[in-house]
N, CA, C and O atoms as CSV, one atom per row, in Angstrom:
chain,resi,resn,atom,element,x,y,z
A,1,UNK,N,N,0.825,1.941,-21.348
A,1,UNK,CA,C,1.527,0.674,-21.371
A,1,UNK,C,C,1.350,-0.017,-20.022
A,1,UNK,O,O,1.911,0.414,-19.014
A,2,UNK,N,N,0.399,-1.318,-20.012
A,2,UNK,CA,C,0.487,-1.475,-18.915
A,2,UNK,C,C,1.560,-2.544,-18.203
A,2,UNK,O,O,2.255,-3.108,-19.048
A,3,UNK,N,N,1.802,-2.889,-16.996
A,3,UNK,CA,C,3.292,-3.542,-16.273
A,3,UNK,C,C,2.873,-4.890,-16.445
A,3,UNK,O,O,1.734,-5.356,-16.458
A,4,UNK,N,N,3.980,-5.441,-16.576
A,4,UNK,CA,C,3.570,-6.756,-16.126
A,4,UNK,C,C,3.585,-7.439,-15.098
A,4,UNK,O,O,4.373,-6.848,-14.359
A,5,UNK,N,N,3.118,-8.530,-14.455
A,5,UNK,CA,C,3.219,-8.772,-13.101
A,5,UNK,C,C,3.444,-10.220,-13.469
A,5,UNK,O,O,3.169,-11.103,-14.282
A,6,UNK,N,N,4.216,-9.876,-12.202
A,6,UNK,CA,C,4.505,-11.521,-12.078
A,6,UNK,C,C,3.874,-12.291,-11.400
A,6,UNK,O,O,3.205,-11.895,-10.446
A,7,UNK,N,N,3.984,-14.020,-11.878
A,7,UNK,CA,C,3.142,-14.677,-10.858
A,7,UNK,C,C,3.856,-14.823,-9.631
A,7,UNK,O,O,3.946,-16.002,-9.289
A,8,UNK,N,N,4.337,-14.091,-8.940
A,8,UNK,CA,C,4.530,-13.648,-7.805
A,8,UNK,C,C,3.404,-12.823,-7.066
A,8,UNK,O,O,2.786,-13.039,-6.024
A,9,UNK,N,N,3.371,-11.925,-7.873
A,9,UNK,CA,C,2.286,-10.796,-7.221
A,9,UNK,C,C,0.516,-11.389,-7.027
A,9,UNK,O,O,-0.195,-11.176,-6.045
A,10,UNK,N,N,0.134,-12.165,-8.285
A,10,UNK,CA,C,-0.590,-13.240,-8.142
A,10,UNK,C,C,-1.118,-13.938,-6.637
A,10,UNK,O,O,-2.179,-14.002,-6.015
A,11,UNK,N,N,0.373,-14.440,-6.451
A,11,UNK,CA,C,0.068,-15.455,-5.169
A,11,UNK,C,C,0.327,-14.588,-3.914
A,11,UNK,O,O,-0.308,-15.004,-2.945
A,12,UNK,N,N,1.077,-13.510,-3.669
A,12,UNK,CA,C,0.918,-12.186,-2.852
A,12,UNK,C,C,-0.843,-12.123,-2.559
A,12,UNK,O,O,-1.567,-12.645,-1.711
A,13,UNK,N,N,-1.105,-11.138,-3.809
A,13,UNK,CA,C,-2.959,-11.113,-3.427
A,13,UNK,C,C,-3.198,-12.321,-3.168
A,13,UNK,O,O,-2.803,-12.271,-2.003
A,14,UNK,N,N,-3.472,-13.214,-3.277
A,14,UNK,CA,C,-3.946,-14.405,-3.183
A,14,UNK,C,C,-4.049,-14.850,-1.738
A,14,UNK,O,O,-4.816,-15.686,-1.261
A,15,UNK,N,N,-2.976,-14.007,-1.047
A,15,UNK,CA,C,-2.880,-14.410,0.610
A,15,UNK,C,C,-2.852,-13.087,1.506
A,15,UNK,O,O,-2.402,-13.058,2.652
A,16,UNK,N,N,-3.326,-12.137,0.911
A,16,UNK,CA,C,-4.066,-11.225,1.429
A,16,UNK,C,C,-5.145,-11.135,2.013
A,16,UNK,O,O,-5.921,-12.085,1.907
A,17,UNK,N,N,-5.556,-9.889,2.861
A,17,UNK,CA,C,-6.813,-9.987,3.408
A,17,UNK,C,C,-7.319,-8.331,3.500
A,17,UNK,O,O,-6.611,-7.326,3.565
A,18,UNK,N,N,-8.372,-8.416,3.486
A,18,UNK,CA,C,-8.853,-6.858,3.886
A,18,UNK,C,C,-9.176,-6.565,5.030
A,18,UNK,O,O,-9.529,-7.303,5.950
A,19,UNK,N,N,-9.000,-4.920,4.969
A,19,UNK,CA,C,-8.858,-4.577,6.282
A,19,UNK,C,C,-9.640,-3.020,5.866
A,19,UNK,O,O,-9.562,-2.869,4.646
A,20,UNK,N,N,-10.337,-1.883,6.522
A,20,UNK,CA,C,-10.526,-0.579,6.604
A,20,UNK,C,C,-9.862,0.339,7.670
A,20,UNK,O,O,-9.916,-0.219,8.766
A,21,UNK,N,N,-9.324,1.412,7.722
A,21,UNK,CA,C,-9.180,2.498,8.243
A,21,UNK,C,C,-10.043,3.900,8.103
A,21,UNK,O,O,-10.634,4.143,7.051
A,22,UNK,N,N,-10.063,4.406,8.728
A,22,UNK,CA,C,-10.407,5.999,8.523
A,22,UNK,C,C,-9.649,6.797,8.882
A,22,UNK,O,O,-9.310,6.817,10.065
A,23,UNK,N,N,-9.193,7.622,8.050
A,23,UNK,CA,C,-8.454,8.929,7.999
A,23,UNK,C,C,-9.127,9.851,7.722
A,23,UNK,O,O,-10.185,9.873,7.094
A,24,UNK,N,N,-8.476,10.768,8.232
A,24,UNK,CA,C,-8.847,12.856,8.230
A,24,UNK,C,C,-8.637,12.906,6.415
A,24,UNK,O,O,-7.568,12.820,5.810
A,25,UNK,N,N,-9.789,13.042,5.930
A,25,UNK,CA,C,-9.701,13.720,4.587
A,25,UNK,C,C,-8.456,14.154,3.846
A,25,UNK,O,O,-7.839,13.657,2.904
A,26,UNK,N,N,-8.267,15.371,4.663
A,26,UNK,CA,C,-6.729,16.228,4.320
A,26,UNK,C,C,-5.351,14.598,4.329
A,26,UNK,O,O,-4.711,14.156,3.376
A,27,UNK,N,N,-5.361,14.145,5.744
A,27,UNK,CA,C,-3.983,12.992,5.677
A,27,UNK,C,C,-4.271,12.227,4.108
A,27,UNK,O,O,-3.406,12.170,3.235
A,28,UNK,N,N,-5.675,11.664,3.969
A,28,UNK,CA,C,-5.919,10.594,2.891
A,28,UNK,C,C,-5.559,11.339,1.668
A,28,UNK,O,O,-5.139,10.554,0.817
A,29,UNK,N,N,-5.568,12.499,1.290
A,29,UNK,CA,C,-5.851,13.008,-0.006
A,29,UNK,C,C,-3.794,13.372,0.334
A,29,UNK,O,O,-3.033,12.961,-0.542
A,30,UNK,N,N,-3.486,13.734,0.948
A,30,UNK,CA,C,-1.666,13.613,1.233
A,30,UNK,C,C,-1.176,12.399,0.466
A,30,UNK,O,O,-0.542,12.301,-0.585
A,31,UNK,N,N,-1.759,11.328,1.482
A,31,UNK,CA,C,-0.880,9.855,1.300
A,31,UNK,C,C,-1.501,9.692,-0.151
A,31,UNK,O,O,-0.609,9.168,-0.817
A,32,UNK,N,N,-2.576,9.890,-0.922
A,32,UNK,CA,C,-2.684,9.627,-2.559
A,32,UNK,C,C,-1.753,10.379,-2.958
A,32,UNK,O,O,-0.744,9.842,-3.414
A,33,UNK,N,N,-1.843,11.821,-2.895
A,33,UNK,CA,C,-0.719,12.510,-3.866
A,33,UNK,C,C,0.769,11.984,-3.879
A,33,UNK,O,O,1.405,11.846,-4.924
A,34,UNK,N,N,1.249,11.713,-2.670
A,34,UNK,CA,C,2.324,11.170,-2.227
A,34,UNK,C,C,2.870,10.077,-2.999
A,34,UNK,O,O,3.817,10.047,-3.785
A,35,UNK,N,N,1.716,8.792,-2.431
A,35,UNK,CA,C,1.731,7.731,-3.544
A,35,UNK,C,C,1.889,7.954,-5.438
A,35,UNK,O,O,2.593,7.233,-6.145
A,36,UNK,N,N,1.104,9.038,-5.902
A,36,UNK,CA,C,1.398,9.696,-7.125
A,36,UNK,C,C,2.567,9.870,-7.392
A,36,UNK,O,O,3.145,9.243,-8.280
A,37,UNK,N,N,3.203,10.913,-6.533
A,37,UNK,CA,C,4.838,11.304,-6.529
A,37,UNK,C,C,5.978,10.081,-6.987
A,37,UNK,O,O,6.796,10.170,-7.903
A,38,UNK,N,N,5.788,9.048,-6.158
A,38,UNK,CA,C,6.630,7.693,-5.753
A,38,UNK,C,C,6.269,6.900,-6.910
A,38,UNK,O,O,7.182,6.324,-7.501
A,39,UNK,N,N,4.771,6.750,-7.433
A,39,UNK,CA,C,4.154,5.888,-8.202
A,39,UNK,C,C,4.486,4.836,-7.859
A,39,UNK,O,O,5.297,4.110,-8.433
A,40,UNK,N,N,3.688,4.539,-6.521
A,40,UNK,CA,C,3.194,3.163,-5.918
A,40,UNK,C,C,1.780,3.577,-5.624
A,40,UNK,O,O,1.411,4.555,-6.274
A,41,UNK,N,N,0.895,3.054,-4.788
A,41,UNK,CA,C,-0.123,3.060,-4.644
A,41,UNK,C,C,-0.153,2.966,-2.814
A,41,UNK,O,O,0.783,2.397,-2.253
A,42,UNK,N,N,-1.272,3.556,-2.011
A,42,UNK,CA,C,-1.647,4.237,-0.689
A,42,UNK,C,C,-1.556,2.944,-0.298
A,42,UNK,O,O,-0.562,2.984,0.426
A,43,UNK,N,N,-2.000,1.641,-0.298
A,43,UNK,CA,C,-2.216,0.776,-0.198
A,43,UNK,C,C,-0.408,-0.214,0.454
A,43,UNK,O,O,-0.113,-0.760,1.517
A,44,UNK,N,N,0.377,0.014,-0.903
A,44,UNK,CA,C,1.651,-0.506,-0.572
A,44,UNK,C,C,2.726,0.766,0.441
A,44,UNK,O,O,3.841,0.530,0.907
A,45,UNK,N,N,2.125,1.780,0.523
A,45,UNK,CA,C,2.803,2.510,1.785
A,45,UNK,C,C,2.266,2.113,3.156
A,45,UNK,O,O,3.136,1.868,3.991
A,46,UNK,N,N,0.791,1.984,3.609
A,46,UNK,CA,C,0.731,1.548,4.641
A,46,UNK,C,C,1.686,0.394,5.080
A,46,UNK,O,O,2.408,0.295,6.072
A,47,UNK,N,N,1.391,-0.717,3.698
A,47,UNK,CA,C,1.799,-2.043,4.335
A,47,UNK,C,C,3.139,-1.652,4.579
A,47,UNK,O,O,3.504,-2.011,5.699
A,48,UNK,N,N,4.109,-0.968,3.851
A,48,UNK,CA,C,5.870,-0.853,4.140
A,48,UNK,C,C,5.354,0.032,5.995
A,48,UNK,O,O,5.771,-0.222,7.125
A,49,UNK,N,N,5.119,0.266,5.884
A,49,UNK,CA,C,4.625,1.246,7.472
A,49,UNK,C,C,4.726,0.074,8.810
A,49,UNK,O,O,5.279,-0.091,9.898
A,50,UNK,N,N,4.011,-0.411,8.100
A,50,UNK,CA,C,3.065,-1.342,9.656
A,50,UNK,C,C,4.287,-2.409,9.240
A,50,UNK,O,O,5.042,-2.677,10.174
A,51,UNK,N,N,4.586,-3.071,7.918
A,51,UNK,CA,C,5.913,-3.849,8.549
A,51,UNK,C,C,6.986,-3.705,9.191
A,51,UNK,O,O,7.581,-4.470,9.951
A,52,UNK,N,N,7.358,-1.932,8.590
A,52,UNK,CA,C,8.191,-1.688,9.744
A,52,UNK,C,C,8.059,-1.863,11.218
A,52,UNK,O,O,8.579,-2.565,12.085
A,53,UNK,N,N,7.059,-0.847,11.136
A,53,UNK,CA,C,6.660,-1.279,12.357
A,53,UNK,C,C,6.513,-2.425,13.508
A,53,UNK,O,O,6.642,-2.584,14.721
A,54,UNK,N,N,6.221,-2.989,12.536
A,54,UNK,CA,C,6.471,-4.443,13.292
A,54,UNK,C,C,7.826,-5.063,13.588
A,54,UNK,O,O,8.105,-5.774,14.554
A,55,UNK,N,N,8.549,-4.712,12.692
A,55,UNK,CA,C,9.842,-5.091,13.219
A,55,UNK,C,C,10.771,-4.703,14.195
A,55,UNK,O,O,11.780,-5.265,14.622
A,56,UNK,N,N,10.124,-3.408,14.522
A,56,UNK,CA,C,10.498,-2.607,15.508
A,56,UNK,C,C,10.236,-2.987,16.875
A,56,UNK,O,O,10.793,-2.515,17.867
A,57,UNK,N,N,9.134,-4.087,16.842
A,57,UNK,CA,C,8.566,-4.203,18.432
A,57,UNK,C,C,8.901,-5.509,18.170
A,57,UNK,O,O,8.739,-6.373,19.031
């Protein structure tokens, strides 16, 4: 069954941008399973990460 999205999420991507990292094998294959666990995706944990982060400084 797949979710529906709103046109919210739409205009979200829409003002996105890409970016790459590299991680240690072992961390990357963590943060997927992890993401599995939660059922979000590796992608929306960084970003909650680094916004924190940012709010912090």
């Amino acid at each position: 069954m797949a979710k529906e999205k709103k046109s919210s999420d739409k205009e979200d991507k829409s003002k996105k941008k890409n970016t790459s990292l590299r991680l240690d094998s072992k961390t990357l294959k963590a943060l997927k399973l992890r993401a599995i666990e939660e059922e979000t995706s590796v992608q929306r944990i960084i970003e909650t990460l680094v916004e924190d982060y940012l709010k912090k400084t």
